[in-house]
N, C-alpha and C positions, 0 to 999 in steps of 0.2 A: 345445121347438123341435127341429125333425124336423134331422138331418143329411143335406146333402143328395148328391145321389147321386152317380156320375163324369160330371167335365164335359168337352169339349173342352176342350185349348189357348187360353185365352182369347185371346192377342196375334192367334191364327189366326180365334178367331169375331168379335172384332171387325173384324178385315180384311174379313172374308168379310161381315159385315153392311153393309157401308161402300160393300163392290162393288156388292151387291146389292139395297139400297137407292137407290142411285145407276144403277142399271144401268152400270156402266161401270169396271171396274179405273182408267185413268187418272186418272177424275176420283176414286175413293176416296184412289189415292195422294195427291191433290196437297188434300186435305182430309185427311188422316193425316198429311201432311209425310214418305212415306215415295216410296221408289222403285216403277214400275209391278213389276218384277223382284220386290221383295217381296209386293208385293198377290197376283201369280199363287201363289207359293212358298208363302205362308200356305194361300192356297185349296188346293192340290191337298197339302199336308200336310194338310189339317183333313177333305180328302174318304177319304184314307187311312186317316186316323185311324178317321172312321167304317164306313167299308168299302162307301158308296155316293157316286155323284153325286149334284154339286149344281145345275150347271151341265149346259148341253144345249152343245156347241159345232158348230156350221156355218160352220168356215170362222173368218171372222172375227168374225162374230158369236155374239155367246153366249144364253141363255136358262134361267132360273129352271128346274129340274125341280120336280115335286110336292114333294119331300122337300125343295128347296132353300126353295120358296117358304113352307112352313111352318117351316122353322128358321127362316127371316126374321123372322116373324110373332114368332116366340118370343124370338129374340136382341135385334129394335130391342125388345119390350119390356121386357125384362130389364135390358137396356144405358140405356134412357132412364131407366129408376127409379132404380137402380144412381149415374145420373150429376146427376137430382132429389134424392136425397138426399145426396149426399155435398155438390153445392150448398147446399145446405140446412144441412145442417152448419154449414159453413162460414162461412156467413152469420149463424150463431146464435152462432159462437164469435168474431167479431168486428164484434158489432153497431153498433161506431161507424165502419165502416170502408162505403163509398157508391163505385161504379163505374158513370159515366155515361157512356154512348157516345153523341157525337152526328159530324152531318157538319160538313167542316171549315168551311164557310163559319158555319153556324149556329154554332159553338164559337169564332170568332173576332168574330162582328159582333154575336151576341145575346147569349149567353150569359157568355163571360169578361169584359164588364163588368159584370156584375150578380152575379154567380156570391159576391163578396166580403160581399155583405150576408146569403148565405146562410150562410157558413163563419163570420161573423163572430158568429149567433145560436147554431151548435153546435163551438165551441173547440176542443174533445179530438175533432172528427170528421176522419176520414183520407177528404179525398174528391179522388178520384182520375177524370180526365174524359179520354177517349181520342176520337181522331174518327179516323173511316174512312167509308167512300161505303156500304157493305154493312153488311145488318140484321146486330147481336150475335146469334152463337151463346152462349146463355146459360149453357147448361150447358160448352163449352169455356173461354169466355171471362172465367168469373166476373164476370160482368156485371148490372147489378140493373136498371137501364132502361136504354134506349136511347130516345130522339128523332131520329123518322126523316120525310126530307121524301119523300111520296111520293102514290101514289092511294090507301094503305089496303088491305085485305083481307088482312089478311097471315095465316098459317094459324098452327097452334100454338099462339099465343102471347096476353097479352093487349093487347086495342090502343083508345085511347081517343084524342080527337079533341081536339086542344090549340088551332091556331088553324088559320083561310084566312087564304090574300095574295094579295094585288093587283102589277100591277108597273105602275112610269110608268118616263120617264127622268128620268137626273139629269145633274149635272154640276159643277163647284165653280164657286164664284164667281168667280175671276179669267176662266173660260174664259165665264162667261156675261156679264160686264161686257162684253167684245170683241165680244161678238153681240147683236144686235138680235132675240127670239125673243116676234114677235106674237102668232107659228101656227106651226103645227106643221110648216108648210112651211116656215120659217124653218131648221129643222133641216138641210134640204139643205146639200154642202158640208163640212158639221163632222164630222168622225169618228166612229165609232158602233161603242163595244166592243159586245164578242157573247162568249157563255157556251153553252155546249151544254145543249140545250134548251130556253130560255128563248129565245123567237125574237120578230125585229123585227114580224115580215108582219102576225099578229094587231093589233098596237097602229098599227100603217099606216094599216091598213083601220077601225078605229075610229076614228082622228083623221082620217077621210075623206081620206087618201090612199093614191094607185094607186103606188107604190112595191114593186120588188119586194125580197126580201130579202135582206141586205147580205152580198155575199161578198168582202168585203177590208176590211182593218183590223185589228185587235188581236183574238187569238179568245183562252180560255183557259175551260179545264175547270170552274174553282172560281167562285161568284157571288161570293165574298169578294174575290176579286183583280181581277174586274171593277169592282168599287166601287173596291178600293183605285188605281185604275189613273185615274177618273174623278176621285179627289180629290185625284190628282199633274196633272190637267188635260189629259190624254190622249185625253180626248173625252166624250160621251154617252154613260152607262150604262142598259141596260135594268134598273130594279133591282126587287128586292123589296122592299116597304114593311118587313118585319120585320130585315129588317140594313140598311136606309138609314135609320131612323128617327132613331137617337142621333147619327149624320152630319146629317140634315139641323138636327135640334137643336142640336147644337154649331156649325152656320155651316161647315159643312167641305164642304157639299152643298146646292146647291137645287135645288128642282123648277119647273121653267120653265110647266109645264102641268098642271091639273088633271083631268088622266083617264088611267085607268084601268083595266085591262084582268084580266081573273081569269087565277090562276095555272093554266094548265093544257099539258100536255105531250103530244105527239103518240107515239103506241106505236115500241116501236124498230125501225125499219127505213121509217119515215114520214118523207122528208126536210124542212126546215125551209118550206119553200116549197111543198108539194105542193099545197095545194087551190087549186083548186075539183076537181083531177082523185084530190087524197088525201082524210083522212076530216077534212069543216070542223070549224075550231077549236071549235064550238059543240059538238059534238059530244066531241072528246076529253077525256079523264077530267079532273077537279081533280085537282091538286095539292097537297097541305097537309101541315101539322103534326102527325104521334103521336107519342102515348107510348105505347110498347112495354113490355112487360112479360114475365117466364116465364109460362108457364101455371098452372104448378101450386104453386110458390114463393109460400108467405106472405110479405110485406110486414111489412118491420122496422119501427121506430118512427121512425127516420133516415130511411129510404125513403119511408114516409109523410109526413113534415115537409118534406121536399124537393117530392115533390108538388104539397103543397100552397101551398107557396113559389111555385112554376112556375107553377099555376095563379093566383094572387093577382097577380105579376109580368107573366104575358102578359096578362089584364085590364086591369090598369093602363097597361101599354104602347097597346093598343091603343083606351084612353078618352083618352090625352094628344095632344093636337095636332101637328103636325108644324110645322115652321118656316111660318113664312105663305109665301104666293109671294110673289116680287119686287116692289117695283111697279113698277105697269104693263105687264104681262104680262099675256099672254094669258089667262083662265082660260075650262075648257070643262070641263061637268059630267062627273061621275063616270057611268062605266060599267061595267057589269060583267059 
């Protein structure tokens, strides 16, 4: 094994790959957890160092030179091995130990009840379950999967297709006894939580009405708090079948109508209401279920059993019935 030769400053060529990877000092700082003042500091010590630029500056903008753009090349690959294996490692010296990222809703309506029959099959396993709205950085985060709800294509990493959903409304029962809900025009009147993204207008226009999309009433970022808000009786939730399921199961939620609408979400900066003049719902991307993965990181024996857990679990969920409707209630075929 060759010894290798004099390197840069490393705190400096990490900054400096961070910036330059990113195009942008600010956004490295605030993925470093460091101040913009140091991002710059690091760089123009590490161009010293070498005795050239790296960086082209006009003004306020900045740009790659020749020389910068090939230490790029060199340093994220250096730095991503570098951070592959020491994951790696790490993972190898404490094989019973499982770090799941998912989103919060999904980690509170899917997952933490079921999650027990998993821990309960591997005893001595240390698994540890974080939720945040953004894909795991793998290598920062010591993270072994993540479950992300989104359209897919994620780059890096590896990514497998867990399930699709559907969304209706729901509501609990005290609040659907007090209403008479034949049709879906019934629903006029009665409150209508709303979650960002997941919009009325689509399922409107399916259940053939010209309603436009609801701007007043109870709004909140999380789907989890949308449900939990509809089975305190607060109004009609637009929900997803995969966290309304075990509600509507346990009697804490029903489904007033049988249809159906595919999950799909309009690009950001599309407002909730925009077509026929934005791009029609048929059109915008699904939404679903991954399993995320590192790219390059072999799979433990704990990671693999969990897997397969997951997969075994959302099968099952999605062959079990859901609460029958009400009687005498409306029913109108599924769509999708």
């Amino acid at each position: 094994m060759e010894k290798p030769g004099r390197l840069p400053p490393l705190p400096a060529l990490r900054m400096f790959e961070a910036a330059a990877r990113l195009t942008s000092v600010s956004r490295a700082a605030d993925e470093l957890f460091v101040t913009h003042s140091a991002v710059s500091h690091q760089i123009r010590a590490l161009e010293e160092h070498l005795g050239f630029a790296l960086f082209q500056r006009q003004g306020r903008a900045v740009a790659l030179t020749p020389a910068g753009e090939e230490l790029l090349r060199a340093a994220n690959t250096a730095l991503r091995q570098l951070a592959d294996t020491v994951t790696s490692l790490k993972r190898r010296a404490n094989p019973n130990r499982l770090s799941v990222s998912v989103m919060p809703s999904f980690a509170g309506r899917w997952l933490a009840p079921r999650i027990g029959a998993f821990i309960d099959r591997h005893p001595a396993a240390e698994v540890n379950v974080t939720s945040a709205n953004t894909l795991a950085d793998f290598s920062r985060d010591a993270v072994d999967v993540s479950i992300r709800w989104g359209p897919g294509g994620y780059t890096g990493v590896r990514a497998e297709l867990l399930m699709d959903d559907v969304l209706f409304p729901v509501l609990s029962p005290a609040l659907c006894s007090e209403h008479r809900l034949g049709t879906p025009a019934d629903l006029a009147g009665l409150s209508l939580l709303r979650s960002e993204g997941e919009d009325w207008l689509p399922w409107f226009r399916t259940a053939g009405l010209d309603w436009p999309e609801p701007t007043s009433g109870l709004m909140m970022s999380d789907s989890g708090l949308v449900l939990q808000a509809a089975i305190e009786g607060r109004g009609v939730a637009l929900a997803r079948r995969s966290l309304a399921a075990l509600a509507l199961r346990a009697g804490k939620l029903v489904r007033p109508f049988d249809i159906a609408i595919a999950a799909r979400h309009a690009p950001d900066g599309v407002c909730a209401g925009s077509f026929p003049s934005g791009l029609p719902f048929e059109q915008r991307p699904l939404w679903r279920y991954w399993i995320v993965l590192p790219e390059r990181a072999a799979d433990t024996p704990l990671l693999t059993s969990f897997l397969d857990w997951l997969r075994a679990e959302v099968a099952v969920d999605l062959a079990a019935p859901l609460e029958p409707l009400p009687a005498g209630r409306g029913t109108f075929a599924l769509l999708r």
